[in-house]
Every structure is written in structure tokens, then in C-alpha cells.
C-alpha positions, -999 to 999 in steps of 0.1 A, spaced: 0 0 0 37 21 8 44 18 -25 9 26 -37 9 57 -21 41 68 -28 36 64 -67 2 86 -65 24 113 -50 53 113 -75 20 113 -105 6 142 -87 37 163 -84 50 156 -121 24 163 -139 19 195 -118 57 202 -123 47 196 -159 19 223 -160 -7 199 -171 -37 193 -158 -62 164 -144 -83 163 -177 -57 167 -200 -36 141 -184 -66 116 -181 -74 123 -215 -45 115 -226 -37 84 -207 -75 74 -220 -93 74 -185 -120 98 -170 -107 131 -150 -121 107 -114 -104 80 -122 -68 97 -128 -83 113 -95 -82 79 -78 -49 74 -91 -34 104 -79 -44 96 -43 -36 62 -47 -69 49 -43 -66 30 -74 -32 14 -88 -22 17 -125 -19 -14 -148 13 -24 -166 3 -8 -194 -11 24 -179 23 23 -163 39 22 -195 19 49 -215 19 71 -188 56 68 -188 56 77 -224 31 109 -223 54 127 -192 86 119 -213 67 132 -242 57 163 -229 96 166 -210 116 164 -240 112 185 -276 90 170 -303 108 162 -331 89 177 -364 104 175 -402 134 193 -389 143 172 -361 145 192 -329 158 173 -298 186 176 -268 206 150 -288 234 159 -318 218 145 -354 245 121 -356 239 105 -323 198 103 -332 207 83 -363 236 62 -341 204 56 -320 182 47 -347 210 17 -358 215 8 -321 178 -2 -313 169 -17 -345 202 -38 -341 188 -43 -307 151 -53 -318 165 -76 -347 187 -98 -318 164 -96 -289 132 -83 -297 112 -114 -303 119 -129 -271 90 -126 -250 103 -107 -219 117 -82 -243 89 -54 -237 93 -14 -237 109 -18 -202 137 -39 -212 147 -21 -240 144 6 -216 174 -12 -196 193 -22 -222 200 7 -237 207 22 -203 234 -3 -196 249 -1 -234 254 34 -227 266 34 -193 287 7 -201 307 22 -231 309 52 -214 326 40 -184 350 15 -202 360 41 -230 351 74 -217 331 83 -250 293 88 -252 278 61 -282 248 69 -279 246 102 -258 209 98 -246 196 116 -215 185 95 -190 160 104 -159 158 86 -128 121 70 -130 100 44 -103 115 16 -127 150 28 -129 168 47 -155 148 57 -186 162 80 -218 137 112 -225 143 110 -261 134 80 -268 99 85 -276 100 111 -301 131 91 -319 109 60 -316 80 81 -333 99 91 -359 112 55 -367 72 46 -369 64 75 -387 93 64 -413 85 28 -415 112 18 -400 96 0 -366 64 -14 -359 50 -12 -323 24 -46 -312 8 -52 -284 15 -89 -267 12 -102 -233 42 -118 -212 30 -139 -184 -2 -116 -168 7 -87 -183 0 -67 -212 35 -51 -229 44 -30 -261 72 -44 -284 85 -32 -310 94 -48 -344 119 -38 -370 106 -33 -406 143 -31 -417 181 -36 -410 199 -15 -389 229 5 -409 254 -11 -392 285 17 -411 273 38 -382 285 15 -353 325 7 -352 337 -28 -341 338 -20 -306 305 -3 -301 292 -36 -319 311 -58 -296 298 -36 -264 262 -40 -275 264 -78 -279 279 -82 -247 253 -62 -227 223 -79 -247 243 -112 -238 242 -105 -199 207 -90 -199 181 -95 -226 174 -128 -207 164 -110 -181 130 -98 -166 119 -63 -165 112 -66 -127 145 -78 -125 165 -54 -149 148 -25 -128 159 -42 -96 194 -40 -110 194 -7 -121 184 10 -90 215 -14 -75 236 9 -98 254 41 -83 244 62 -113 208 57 -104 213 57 -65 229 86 -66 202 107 -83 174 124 -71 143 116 -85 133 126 -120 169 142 -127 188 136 -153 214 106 -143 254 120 -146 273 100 -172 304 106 -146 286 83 -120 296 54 -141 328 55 -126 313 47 -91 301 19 -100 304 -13 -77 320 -43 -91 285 -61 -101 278 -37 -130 312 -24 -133 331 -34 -170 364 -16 -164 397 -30 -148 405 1 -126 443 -18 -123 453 -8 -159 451 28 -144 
């Protein structure tokens, strides 16, 4: 009930810190203005895929839109080194059945965490928030949106176990020129120690992680915390230093 509670009150404040309002929010999670009421006092709990949509609309309304000339808090060349990443992801991983928008969620949260504490370089230079379910990248909705838009991913709707999820599937190859040989061999290494994995347990995992301990909640998540990481996530040999 805690937990129930506490969730109600972190809805409340960010869609207030958002500016938006009860019926504009209910609307567009598509349930009446007394039930997002409910919600909000934690009266009534959200389902998975509430969960996940709602997710989507505050990230939405956090980060720029992207429009035929591309506006977003990433460099052009990182949003198409994006674009290759998750469709390289989606064309390893994405049929297996825990592979849901939480997962991917993860796993591009570790791939970037990862590179960037073994090489010091961003790869893909996303913006991640500290969220309920650990780490999430703002951005990734209006890139994703602009990958259905283009035909180059189709969302579904399956269930996993219980639950309802949205997956993604990819309506083409990923242009693989865009990755080197060591951003490809980081990728398949992460996807190799995780996209086995559950979402309840890759979100258990990532709030293990100093980057996302060490964050208040909804901030953006320091790339420099990867090097404070404890040995269960860490990938670099400090002794070479």
C-alpha cells in the first residue's frame, strides 16, 4: 500500500511540475478526469500498461518534439547512431517474450553506461531520468515516433506472463557503417548479460547501480557516476590505471 501511495504522489507532483492538468492528463492516458483522481491519491493502482503509457506521455511532454526538422537535446548524428543501435537491438532480442518497452528501456541504459565507463566516449549520448523503474532515456519516444512515422519499426501489443507489454518490431536492417567494431562488440555483450532477463529484475538492477542511486528523483542521471560503480555492473579494470 507504501508503495501505492508513494507512486500517487510522484503522478501528482510531475504532472503538476509539468503544467498539465487532471483532464488533459486523463485524457490523454484514456481514463475519465475521477479516475486519474483515484490514481493520484492512490486509491486505485495503475496497470502495466497504464504504467507504461503514462511513462511515455510525461517523457513526451519533458523532451522536444521532433517535427520534419528534427528538434531534440541530442546531436543528429547521435539520433541516427540511435536509430541503428535499437533496431540492431530489436533484430537480436526483440522477439523474445520478456523483451517489452521496459527492457529495451534497460538495455540501452546499460549499453550506454557501459561504453561510457569503459571508453570514456558517449555512443549513444541519450539523456537518461531517474524514473520508479529505474533509468529511462527522454528522447526515446520522439526518436521511436519518428522511426514509426518512417517505417522503419512497428510497435504490437502482446502479453508476457499476466501482463499486457508493447514491443516493437523492425521493418528493416539497422545500418550497421554507423557503429564501429567496438560499439558492436559492447552492444552484444550487454544484450548477452541481460536480454534474458525480466523487467522486474532489470529494474531491480538498475536501482543497484550508483548512477541511479545517486540521483534524485526525476533528474537527469550524470554520465560521470559510471565511474562509481560497484564491481556487479562495473566493466572496467581500474588496475590498468
Amino acid at each position: 500500500m507504501d508503495s501505492i501511495i508513494s507512486m500517487a504522489k510522484k503522478i501528482n507532483t510531475r504532472r503538476k511540475d509539468l503544467g498539465v492538468s487532471q483532464e488533459e492528463l486523463a485524457s490523454r492516458l484514456g481514463v475519465s478526469r475521477p479516475t486519474l483522481v483515484k490514481i493520484e491519491k492512490g486509491v486505485r493502482s495503475l496497470t502495466t500498461v497504464e504504467q507504461e503509457k503514462l511513462e511515455e506521455i510525461f517523457l513526451s511532454l519533458e523532451g522536444h518534439v521532433i517535427s520534419s526538422d528534427v528538434r531534440i537535446a541530442v546531436p543528429q548524428q547521435n539520433i541516427a547512431k540511435f536509430q541503428a543501435v535499437i533496431l540492431y537491438l530489436l533484430d537480436k532480442v526483440g522477439a523474445k517474450p520478456n523483451v517489452g518497452l521496459t527492457v529495451i528501456y534497460k538495455l540501452l541504459y546499460f549499453i550506454d553506461f557501459d561504453y561510457y565507463e569503459k571508453y570514456e566516449q558517449q555512443l549513444m549520448g541519450l539523456t537518461y531520468i531517474k524514473n520508479t523503474h529505474g533509468p529511462t532515456p527522454r528522447e526515446f519516444t520522439s526518436i521511436i515516433r519518428l522511426m514509426e512515422k518512417q517505417g522503419d519499426i512497428e510497435p504490437i501489443r502482446s502479453s508476457h506472463f499476466k501482463y499486457e507489454q508493447k514491443k516493437y518490431l523492425p521493418r528493416r536492417s539497422p545500418d550497421l557503417s554507423l557503429l564501429s567494431g567496438q560499439e558492436l562488440e559492447l552492444i552484444d555483450d550487454v544484450l548477452t548479460r541481460y536480454a534474458d532477463k525480466s523487467a522486474a529484475t532489470l529494474s531491480d538492477m538498475s536501482h543497484r547501480d550508483t548512477p541511479w542511486k545517486a540521483t534524485e528523483d526525476g533528474k537527469d542521471i550524470d554520465y560521470e557516476l559510471a565511474f562509481y560503480r560497484p564491481d556487479e555492473f562495473s566493466v572496467r579494470d581500474y588496475g590498468e590505471l
